[in-house]
C-alpha positions in Angstrom: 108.6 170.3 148.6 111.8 169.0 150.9 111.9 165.9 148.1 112.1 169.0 145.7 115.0 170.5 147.4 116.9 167.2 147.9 116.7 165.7 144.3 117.4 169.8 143.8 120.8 169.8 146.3 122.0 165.9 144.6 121.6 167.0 140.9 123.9 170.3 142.2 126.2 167.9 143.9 126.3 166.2 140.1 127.0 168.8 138.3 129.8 170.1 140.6 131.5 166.9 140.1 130.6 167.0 136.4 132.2 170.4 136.0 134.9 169.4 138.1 135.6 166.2 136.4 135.3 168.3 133.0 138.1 170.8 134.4 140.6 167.8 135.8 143.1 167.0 132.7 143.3 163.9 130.9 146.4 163.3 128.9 144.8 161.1 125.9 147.7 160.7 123.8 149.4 158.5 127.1 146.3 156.4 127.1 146.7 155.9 123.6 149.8 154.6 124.0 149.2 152.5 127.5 146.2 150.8 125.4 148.4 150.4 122.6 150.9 148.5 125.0 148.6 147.2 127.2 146.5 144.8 124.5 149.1 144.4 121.6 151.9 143.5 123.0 150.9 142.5 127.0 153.4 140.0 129.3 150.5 140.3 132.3 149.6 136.1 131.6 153.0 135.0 131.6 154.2 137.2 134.5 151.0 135.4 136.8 151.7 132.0 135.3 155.3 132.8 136.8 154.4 134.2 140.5 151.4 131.5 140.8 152.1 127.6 138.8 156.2 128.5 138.6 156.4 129.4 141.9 154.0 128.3 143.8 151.9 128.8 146.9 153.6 131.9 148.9 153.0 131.9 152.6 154.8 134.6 153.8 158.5 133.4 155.1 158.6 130.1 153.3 161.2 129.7 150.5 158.8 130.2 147.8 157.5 133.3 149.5 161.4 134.7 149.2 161.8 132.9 145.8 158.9 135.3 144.3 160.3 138.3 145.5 163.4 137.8 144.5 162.3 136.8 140.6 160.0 140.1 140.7 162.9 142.4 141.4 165.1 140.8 139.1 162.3 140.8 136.0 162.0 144.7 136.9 165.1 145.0 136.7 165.2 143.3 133.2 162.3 146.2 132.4 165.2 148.8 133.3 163.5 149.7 136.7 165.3 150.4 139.7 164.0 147.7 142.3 164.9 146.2 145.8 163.3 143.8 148.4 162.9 145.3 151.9 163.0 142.6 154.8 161.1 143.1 158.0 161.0 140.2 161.0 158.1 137.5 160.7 158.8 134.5 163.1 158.2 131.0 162.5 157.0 130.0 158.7 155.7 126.7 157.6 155.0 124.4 154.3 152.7 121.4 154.0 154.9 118.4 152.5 152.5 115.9 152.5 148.8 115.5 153.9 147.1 112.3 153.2 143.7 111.2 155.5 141.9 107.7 154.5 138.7 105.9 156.9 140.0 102.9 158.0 136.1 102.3 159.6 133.4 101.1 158.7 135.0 100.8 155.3 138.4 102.1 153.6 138.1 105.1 151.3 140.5 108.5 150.8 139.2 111.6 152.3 139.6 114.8 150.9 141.1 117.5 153.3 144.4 119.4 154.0 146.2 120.7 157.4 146.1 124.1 158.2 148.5 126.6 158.3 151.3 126.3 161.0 149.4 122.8 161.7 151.7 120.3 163.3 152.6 117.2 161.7 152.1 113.5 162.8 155.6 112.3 162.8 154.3 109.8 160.6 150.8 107.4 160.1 148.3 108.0 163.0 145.0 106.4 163.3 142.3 106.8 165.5 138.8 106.8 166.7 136.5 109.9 165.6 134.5 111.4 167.9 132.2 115.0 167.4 132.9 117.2 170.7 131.9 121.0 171.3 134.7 122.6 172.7 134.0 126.4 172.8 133.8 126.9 176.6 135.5 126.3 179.7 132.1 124.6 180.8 132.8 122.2 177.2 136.4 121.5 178.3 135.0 120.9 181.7 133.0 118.0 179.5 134.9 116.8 177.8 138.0 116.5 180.2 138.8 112.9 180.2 137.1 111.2 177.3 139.3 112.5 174.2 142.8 110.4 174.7 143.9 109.1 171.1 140.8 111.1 169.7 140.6 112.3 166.2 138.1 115.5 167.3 135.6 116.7 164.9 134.5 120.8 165.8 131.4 121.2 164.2 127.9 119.5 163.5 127.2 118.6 160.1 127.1 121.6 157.5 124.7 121.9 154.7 125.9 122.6 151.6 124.7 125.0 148.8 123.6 123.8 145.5 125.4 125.4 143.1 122.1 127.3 141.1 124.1 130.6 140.0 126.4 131.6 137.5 129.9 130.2 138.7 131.2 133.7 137.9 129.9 137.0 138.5 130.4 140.3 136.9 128.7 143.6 138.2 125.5 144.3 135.9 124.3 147.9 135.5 122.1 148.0 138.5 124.2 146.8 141.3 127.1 149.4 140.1 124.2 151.4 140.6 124.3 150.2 144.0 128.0 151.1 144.8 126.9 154.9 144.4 124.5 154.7 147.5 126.8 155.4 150.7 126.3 153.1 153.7 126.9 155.2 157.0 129.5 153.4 159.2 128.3 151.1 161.9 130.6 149.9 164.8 130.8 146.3 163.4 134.7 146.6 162.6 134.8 146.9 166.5 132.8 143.9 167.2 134.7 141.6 165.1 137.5 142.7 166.7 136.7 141.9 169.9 135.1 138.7 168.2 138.3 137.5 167.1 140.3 138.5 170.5 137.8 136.4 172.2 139.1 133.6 170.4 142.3 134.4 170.3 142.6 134.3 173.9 140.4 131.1 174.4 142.4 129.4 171.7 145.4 129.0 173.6 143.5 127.8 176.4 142.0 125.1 174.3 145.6 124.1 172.5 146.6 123.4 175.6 143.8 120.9 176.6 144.4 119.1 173.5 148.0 118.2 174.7 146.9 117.9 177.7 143.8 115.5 177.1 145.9 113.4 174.3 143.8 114.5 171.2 145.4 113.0 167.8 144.2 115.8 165.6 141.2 118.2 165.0 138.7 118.4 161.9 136.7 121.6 160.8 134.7 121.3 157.8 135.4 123.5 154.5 133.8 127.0 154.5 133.0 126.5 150.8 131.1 123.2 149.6 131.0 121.2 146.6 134.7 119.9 146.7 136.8 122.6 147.4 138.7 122.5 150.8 139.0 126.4 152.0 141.3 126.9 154.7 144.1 129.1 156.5 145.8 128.6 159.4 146.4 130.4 163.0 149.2 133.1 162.0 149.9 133.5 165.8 151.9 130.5 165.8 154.4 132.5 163.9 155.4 133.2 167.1 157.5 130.7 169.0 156.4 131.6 172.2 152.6 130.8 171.1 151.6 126.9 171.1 151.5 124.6 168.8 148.9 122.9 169.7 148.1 119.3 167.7 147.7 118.6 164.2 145.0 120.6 162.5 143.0 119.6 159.6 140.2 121.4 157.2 138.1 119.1 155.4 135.5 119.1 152.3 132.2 119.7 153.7 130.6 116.7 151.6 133.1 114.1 153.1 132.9 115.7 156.5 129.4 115.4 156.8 129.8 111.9 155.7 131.6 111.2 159.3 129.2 113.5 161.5 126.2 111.0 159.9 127.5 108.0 160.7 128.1 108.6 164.4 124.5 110.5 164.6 123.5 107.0 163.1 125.6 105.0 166.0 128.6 104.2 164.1 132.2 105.3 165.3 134.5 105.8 161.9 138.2 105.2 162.4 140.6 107.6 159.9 143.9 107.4 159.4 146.1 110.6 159.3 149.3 111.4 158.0 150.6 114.6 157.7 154.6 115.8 157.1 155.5 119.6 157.5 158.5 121.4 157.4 159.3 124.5 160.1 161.4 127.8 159.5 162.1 129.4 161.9 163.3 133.0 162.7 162.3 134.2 158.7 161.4 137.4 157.2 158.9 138.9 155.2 159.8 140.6 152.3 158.3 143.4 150.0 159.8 144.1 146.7 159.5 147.5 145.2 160.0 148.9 142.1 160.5 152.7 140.9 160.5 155.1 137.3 161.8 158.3 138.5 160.2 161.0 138.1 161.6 163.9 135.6 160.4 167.3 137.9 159.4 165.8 140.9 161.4 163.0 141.6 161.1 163.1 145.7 157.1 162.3 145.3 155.6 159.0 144.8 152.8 157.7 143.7 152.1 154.1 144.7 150.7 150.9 142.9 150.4 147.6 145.1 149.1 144.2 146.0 150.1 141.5 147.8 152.0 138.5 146.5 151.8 136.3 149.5 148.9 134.0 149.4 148.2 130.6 151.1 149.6 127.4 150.7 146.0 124.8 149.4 146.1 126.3 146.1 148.6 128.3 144.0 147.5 131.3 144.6 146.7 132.2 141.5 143.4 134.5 142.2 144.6 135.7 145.7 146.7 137.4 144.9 149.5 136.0 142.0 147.2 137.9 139.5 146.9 141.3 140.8 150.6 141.3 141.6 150.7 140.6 137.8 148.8 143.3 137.1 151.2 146.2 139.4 153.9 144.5 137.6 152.4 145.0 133.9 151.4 148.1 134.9 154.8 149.5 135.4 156.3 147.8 132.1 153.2 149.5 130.2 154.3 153.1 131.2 158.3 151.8 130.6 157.5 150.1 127.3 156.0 153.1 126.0 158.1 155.4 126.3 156.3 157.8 129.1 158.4 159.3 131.9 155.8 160.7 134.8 156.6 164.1 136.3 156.4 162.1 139.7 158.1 158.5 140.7 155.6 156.1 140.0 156.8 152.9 142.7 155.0 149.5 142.4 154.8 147.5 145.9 154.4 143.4 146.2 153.7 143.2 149.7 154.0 140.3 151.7 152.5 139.1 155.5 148.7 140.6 154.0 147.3 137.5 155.0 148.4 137.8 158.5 147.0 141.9 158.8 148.7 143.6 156.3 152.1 143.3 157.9 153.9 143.9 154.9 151.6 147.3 154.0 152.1 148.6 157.4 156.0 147.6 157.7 156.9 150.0 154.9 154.4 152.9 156.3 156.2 152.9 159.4 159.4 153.1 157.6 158.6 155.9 155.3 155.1 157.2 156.4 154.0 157.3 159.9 154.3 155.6 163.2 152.5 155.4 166.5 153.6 155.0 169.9 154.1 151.6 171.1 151.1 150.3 173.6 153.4 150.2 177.2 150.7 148.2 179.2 151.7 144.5 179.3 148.3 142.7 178.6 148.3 145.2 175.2 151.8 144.0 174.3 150.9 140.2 175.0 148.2 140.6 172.4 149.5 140.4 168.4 149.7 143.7 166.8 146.2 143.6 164.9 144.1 142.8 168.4 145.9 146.3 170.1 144.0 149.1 170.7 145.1 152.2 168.5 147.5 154.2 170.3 148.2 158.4 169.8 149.6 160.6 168.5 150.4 159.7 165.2 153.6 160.9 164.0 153.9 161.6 160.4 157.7 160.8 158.8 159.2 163.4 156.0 157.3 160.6 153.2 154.0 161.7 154.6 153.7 164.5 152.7 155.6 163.0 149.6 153.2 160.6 148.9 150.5 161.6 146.8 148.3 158.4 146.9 148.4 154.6 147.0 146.3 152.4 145.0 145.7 148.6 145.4 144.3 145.7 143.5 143.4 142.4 145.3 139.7 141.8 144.6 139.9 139.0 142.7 141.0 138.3 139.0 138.2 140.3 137.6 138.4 143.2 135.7 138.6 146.6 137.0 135.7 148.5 137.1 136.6 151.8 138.7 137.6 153.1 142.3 136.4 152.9 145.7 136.8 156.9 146.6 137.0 155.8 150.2 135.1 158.8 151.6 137.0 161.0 149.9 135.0 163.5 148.1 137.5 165.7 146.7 138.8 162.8 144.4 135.4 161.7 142.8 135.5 164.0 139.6 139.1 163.6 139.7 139.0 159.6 139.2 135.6 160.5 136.8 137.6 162.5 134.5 140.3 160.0 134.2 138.5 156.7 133.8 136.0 158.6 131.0 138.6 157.4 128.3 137.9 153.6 129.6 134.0 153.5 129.6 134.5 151.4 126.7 136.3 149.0 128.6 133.2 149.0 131.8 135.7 151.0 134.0 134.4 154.5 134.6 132.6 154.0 137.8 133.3 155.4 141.1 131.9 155.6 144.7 132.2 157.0 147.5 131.9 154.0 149.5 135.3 152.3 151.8 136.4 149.1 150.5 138.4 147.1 153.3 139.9 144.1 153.9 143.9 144.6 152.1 146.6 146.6 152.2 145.2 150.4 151.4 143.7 150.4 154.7 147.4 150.8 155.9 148.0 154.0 154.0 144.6 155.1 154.7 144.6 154.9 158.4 147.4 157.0 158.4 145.6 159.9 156.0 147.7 159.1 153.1 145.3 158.7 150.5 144.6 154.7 150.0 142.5 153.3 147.3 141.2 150.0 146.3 139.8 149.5 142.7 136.3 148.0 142.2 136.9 144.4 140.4 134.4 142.1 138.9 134.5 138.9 141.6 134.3 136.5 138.9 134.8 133.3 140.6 136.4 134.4 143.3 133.7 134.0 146.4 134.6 130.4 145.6 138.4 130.0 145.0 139.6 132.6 147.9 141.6 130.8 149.8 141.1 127.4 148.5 142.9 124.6 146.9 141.0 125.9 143.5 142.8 129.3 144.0 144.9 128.1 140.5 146.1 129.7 137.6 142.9 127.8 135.4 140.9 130.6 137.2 142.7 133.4 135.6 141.3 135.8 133.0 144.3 137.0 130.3 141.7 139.6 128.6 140.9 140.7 132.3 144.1 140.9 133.6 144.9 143.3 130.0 142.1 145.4 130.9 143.1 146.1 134.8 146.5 146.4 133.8 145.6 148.9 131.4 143.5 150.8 133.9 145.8 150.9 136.9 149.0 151.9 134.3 146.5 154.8 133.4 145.7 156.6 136.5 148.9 155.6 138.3 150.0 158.0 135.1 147.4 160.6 135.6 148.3 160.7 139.4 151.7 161.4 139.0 151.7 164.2 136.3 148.8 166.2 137.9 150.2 169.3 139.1 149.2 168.9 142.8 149.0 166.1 145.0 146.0 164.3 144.9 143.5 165.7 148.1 143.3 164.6 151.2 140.6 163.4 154.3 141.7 165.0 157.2 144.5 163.4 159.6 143.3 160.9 161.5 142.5 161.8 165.3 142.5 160.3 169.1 138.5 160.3 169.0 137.1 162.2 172.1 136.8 160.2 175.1 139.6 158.1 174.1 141.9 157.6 177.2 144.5 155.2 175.4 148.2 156.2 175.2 
């Protein structure tokens, strides 16, 4: 009987959103025309071909990082858009010139790997004796004090790789969208990894030191992704020039990695050869370039489309993020193009610093959105702004309340295939009834599960509404972050269909008569004591 009454209460819950979504208006002459735009007469492959292959990798601060904002604002310009860049301080920035690594011992051969992010350079050729050391502890340092003078330091045992059984790329099928409609209750493992990655925050400058200290040459990881391709990032708290540099750091391709763990497992001490040149800017700033089409009646509120064009510097970064930005950026000429002025301003966002916690994202919500107190005990202002604990009360600016909602795209180059709802209930029927038009095209689902990781959480957190759309992956598992993250692994028929998608509800946001709903305002939770 109680399975009775609870299939009984879900099928209600269904057809209250099926009324509801039957009841929200859909304006299907607009669509008509965004389709019409969006697939006869689309710009989306040469504007990511531009922001990834002409441009090239974008770590935020670098030249090329302010050399891609500055051609987005000017091509919406070109589109008749009113557009501006928006600067905020980011430190120290770095590019990679040259990284070349060869075994010298017990025969000559190139290896395959590339220096992180904010590494230091060699100041030319290096060579030296490898040696695999576990340094995780101060009991390891303890060890190891002594024995690693002209070292070249390998961190980790050998790694297994995967054999490559699967598709290479992956598209949702029917039953694991089916999947996205069961809601996950929330755990506390957010908080762990926090504290997971504070931990090594803090024991990482210890261990910088030691290396400078004990004489180390340079330190190898092995790639997080096998078969070739080298994934990597870099330690983003060297951005800041009171944090150490440490020595060189180097990322490596699991399969020629492993090689050098073997042979001294098998008694045999390999001798490589490192050379790496970099090039240091110091005192830069991030930048985020925004783009607006006023609204005719209510010009004052906004409705937000976004991703973030910084990426990494191994590839190009073509899937993370070059083709989503893309995709804001088509979006917007769609709606132009076709001749459709939105009752609201619709305002595109390329954000930048997402790679180091959303820094771009959040810089332009504390501008315009809402801010916090800032953390007055000295060990929480030692610590970089992600690892602080949340302080109160939040303080909502005059934009609070004129922005309606944000939406984001960064999952990939996949197509879209609907909306996270991000526990929002109240805008289920409403994203229903607008992606009905689009089940043609796969993208009428949407759950009520969070989606986290980029720059919605920073509208989110603050009660705005922020929402990520659901993306096939594709490839993307394997080219995130990684010198494969290139404009080959672009899709122009996907990046069409997403562009086509987000132009559409970005329209239907900003022409419904109310805002779109909101979760409540965040809250200190009880038995917080924090400031």
């Amino acid at each position: 009987m109680r399975r009775l009454v609870l299939l009984a209460a879900a099928f209600a819950i269904v057809g209250a959103a099926s009324v509801a979504a039957a009841s929200e208006p859909v304006d299907l002459e607009a669509v008509t025309r965004i389709r019409d735009q969006g697939f006869r007469h689309s710009q989306v492959e040469e504007l990511a071909w531009r922001l990834s292959e002409a441009v090239g990798p974008r770590l935020t601060g670098s030249p090329q990082s302010a050399a891609a904002h500055e051609w987005a604002r000017a091509r919406f310009e070109e589109w008749g858009l009113r557009s501006w860049v928006e600067s905020y301080d980011f430190g120290r920035s770095w590019a990679l010139e040259r990284c070349e690594v060869r075994m010298l011992a017990p025969y000559v051969q190139p290896l395959e790997a590339l220096a992180e992010a904010w590494s230091t350079g060699t100041d030319g050729a290096v060579t030296g004796r490898v040696v695999r050391a576990t340094l995780e502890s101060e009991e390891d340092l303890e060890t190891w004090t002594g024995k690693l003078a002209g070292a070249i330091v390998l961190l980790e045992g050998e790694r297994e790789p995967e054999q490559i059984e699967a598709e290479l790329f992956e598209r949702y099928d029917d039953a694991e969208l089916a999947d996205l409609q069961r809601y996950e209750i929330p755990d506390e493992r957010g908080d762990r990894w926090r504290g997971q990655m504070l931990k090594r925050y803090k024991f990482w400058q210890r261990l910088a030191a030691f290396y400078e200290a004990e004489g180390v040459l340079a330190t190898i990881e092995p790639s997080s992704r096998d078969n070739g391709v080298v994934r990597l990032s870099g330690n983003s708290a060297k951005r800041d020039p009171a944090v150490p540099l440490g020595v060189p750091a180097l990322v490596m391709a699991t399969e020629h990695y492993n090689r050098l763990v073997r042979l001294l497992d098998k008694g045999i001490e390999p001798e490589l050869e490192i050379d790496i040149a970099v090039q240091w800017f110091e005192a830069t700033s991030g930048a985020n370039t925004l783009a607006e089409i006023r609204g005719s009646e209510l010009p004052g509120e906004l409705v937000v489309l976004g991703a973030h064009l910084d990426s990494w510097h191994a590839g190009t970064g073509a899937t993370d993020n070059g083709g989503s930005s893309a995709v804001v950026m088509e979006a917007l000429r769609i709606i132009k193009a076709s001749g459709l002025v939105p009752r609201r301003s619709i305002r595109a966002a390329l954000w930048s610093g997402e790679e180091q916690g959303f820094l771009g994202s959040r810089d332009y919500v504390t501008r315009y959105l809402a801010t916090r107190p800032e953390p007055t005990d000295p060990e929480q202002l030692a610590l970089p702004a992600w690892a602080r604990d949340t302080t109160w009360p939040l303080q909502p600016l005059p934009g609070h309340s004129s922005h309606s909602a944000y939406f984001n795209t960064d999952y990939g180059a996949g197509r879209i295939r609907g909306l996270y709802a991000q526990e929002n209930a109240a805008v289920v029927p409403i994203f229903e009834a607008w992606l009905a038009p689009f089940a043609d095209l796969g993208a009428d689902h949407v759950t009520m599960q969070t989606a986290g990781g980029t720059d919605h959480l920073s509208f989110d957190r603050v009660g705005v509404p922020g929402f990520q759309f659901i993306q096939d992956d594709m490839d993307y598992s394997r080219t995130h972050h990684s010198d494969v993250d290139t404009f080959d692994h672009l899709s122009r028929e996907d990046m069409m269909q997403s562009a086509v998608i987000a132009a559409a509800v970005i329209w239907h946001a900003a022409n419904r008569d109310e805002r779109l709903p909101r979760k409540p305002l965040p809250a200190k939770p009880e038995g917080d004591t924090s400031h």
